[in-house]
C-alpha positions as CSV (number, residue, x, y, z in Angstrom):
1,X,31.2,115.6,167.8
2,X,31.9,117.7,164.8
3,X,33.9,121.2,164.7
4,X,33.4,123.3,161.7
5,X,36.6,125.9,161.8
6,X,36.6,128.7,159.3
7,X,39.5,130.4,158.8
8,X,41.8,132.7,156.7
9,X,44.7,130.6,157.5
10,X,43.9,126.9,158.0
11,X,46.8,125.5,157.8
12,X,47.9,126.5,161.0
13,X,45.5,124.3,162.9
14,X,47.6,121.3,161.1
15,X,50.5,120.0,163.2
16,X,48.2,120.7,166.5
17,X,45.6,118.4,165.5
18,X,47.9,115.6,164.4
19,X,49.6,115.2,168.1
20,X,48.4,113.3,171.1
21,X,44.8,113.5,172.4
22,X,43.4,115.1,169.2
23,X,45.1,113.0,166.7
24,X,43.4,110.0,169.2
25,X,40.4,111.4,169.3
26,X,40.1,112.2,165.3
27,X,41.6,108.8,164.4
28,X,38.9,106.8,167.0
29,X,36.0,109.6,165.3
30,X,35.2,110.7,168.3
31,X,35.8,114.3,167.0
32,X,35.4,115.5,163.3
33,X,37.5,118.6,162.7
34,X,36.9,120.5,159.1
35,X,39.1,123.3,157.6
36,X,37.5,125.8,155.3
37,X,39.1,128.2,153.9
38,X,37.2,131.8,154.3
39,X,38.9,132.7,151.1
40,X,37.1,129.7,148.7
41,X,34.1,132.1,149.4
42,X,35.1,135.0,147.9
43,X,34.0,136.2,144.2
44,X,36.8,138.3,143.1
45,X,40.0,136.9,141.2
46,X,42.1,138.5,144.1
47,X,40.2,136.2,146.5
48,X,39.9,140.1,148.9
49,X,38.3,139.2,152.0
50,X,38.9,142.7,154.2
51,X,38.9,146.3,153.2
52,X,39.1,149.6,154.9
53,X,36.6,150.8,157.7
54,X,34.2,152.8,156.7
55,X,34.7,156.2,159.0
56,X,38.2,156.2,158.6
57,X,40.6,154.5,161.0
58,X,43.7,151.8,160.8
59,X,43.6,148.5,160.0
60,X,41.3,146.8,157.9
61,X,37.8,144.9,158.5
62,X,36.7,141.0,157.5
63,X,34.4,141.7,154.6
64,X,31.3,139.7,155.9
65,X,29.8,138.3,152.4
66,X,32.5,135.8,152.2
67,X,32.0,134.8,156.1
68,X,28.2,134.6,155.3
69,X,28.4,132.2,152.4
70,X,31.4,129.9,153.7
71,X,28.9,129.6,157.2
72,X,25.6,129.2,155.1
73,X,27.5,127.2,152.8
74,X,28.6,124.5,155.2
75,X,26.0,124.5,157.5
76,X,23.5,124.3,154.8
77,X,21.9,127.5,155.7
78,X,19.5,129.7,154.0
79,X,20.1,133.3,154.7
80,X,18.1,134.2,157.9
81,X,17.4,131.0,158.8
82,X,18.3,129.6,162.2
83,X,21.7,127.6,162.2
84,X,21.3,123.6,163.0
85,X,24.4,124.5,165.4
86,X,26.2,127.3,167.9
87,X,27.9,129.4,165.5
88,X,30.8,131.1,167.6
89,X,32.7,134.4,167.2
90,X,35.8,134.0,168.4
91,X,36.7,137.6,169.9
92,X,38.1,139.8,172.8
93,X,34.3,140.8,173.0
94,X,33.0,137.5,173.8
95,X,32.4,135.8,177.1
96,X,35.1,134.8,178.9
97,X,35.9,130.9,178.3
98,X,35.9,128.3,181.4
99,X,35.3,125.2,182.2
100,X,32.1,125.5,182.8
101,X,31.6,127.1,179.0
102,X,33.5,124.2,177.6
103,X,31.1,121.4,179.4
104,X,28.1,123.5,178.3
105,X,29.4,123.6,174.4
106,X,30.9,119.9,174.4
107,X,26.6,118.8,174.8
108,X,26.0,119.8,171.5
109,X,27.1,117.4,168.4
110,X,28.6,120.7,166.2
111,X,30.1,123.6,166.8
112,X,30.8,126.1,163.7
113,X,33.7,128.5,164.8
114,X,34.7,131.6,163.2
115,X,38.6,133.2,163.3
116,X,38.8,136.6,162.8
117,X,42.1,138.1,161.6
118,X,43.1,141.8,160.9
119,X,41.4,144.3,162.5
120,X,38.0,142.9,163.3
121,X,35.1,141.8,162.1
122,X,32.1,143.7,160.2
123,X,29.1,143.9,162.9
124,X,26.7,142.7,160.6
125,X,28.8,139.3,161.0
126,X,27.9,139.8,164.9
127,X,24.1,140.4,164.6
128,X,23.5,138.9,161.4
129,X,25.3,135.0,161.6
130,X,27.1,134.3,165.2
131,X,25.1,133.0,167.9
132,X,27.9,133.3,170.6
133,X,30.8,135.1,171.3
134,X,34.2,133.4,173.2
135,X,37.4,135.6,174.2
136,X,39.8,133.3,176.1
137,X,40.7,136.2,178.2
138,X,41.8,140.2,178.2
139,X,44.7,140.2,175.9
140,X,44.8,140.7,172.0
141,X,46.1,137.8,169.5
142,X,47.0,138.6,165.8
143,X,44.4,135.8,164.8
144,X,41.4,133.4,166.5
145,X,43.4,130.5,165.4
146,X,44.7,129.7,168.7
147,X,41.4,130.5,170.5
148,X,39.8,128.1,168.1
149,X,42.3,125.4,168.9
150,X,42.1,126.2,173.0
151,X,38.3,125.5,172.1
152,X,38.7,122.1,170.4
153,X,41.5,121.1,173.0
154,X,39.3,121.8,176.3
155,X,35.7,120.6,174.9
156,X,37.5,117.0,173.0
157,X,39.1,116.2,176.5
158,X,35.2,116.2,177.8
159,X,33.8,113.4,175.7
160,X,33.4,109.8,176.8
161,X,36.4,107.4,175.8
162,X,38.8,110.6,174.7
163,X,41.2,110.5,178.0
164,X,40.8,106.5,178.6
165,X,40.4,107.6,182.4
166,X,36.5,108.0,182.6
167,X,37.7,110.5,185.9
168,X,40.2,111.6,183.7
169,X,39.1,115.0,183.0
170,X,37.4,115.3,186.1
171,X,39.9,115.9,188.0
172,X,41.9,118.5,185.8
173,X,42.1,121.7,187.5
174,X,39.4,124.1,187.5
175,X,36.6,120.7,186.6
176,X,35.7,120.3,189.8
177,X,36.3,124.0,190.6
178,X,39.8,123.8,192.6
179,X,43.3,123.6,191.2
180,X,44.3,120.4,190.6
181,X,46.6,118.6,193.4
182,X,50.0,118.0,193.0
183,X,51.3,114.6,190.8
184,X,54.5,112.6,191.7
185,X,56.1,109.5,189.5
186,X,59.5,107.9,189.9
187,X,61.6,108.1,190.8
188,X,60.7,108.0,195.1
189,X,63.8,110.4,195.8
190,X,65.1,113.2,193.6
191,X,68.0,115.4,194.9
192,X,66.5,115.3,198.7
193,X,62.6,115.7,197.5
194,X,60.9,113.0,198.6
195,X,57.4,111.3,197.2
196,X,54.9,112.2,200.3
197,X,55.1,108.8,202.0
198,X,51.1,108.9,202.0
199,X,51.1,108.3,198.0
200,X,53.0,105.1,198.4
201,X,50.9,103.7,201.3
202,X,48.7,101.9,199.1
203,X,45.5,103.0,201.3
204,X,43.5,104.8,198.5
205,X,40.7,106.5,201.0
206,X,43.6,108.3,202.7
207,X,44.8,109.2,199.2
208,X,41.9,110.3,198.0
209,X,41.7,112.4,200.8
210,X,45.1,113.8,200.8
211,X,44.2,114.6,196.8
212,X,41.2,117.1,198.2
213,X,43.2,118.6,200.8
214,X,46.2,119.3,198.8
215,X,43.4,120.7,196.4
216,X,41.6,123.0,198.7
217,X,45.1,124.3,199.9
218,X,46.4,124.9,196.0
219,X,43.6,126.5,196.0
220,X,43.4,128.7,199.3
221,X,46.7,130.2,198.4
222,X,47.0,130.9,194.4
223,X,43.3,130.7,193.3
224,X,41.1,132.1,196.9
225,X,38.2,133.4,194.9
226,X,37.7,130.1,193.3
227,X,36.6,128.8,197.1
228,X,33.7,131.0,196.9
229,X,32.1,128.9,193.8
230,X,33.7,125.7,194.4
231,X,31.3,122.8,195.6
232,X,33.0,122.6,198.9
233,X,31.8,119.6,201.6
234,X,31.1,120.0,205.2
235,X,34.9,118.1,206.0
236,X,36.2,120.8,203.2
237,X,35.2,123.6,204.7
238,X,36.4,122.2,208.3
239,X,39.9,121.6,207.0
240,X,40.0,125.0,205.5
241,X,38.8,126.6,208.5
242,X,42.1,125.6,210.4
243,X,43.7,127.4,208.2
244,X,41.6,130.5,207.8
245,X,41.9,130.7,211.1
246,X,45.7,131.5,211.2
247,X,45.0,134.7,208.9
């Protein structure tokens, strides 16, 4: 898969990507990450790539020529013409990102994705370019920098032979729509907590099952509204109901 990530500030997605499961995943080319540099677009000496809103207002506004020919440029675009690949907005405007979004985005072999900086983007970059639009929830960030990289992290875990575990990322929280259960190493006793005595039984059917349960409970009591979308089983819904019932 190949990630296209334009930016004002590249270098920042630098140190990220050279750590642990991307730095894998780049070195193995299962991913293909490019930086470009919004500014190498630009036509002025001063390399300007925002200026004041037109109407007045504070803060200033992503010019969106330079946007335009660093996206057409790379993508191999003539203007108007469809892109070969989602081209993504990353903004507070966008749809929320989930799971679900990052399984549905890590099908396609490129993603193009566009950090904004400043005070926002011209529209015409909106209805004129992007083909999507991703917030990563209700908050405001100086840049999309570290939406971009939330992006890249969730949707490399999802390809084949990234994690090593082919369940791997299957049973991450919120991939199969409960929290995750909890996880336990060595050593068996730490200052009077003990390792549930099930997880060192060595009977993996009862572990597997202790996994859900522990699951559906997580669940029940931090994340409830998740239970009403989650792909619950007959014998889930039967252990929940002994404790719904205590309500």
């Amino acid at each position: 898969m190949q990630f296209d990530l334009f930016s004002l500030f590249p270098e920042v997605f630098t140190s990220y990507l050279q750590t642990s499961i991307l730095q894998r995943a780049i070195e193995r080319e299962f991913v293909q990450i490019h930086l470009h540099n919004i500014r190498d677009w630009t036509t002025d000496k001063h390399h300007v790539t925002d200026d004041e809103p037109y109407g007045g207002g504070g803060g200033m506004v992503m010019k969106p020529e330079p946007i335009f020919a660093a996206v057409e440029g790379i993508l191999g675009l003539h203007p108007g013409a469809p892109p070969p690949c989602p081209v993504i907005l990353l903004t507070p405007q966008g749809r929320v990102f989930t799971q679900a979004v990052a399984q549905e985005l890590s099908a396609h072999p490129r993603l193009a994705l566009i950090c904004g900086r400043y005070e926002g983007f011209d529209e015409r970059v909106r209805t004129g370019l992007v083909t999507d639009e991703i917030s990563i929830g209700d908050y405001v960030l100086t840049g999309g920098e570290l939406p971009a990289l939330i992006l890249v992290d969730a949707i490399t875990r999802l390809l084949p032979g990234v994690l090593g575990d082919p369940d791997g990322a299957a049973d991450d929280s919120h991939a199969m729509g409960l929290l995750e259960y909890p996880h336990y190493t060595r050593p068996p006793e730490f200052r009077g907590m003990a390792v549930p005595h099930i997880l060192r039984s060595g009977d993996h059917g009862k572990i597997a099952r202790w996994r859900r349960e522990q699951a559906l409970l997580r669940t029940l009591h931090r994340r409830p509204e998740m239970l009403t979308t989650a792909p619950l089983t007959p014998a889930d819904h039967k252990f929940l109901s002994k404790y719904n019932d205590r309500k």
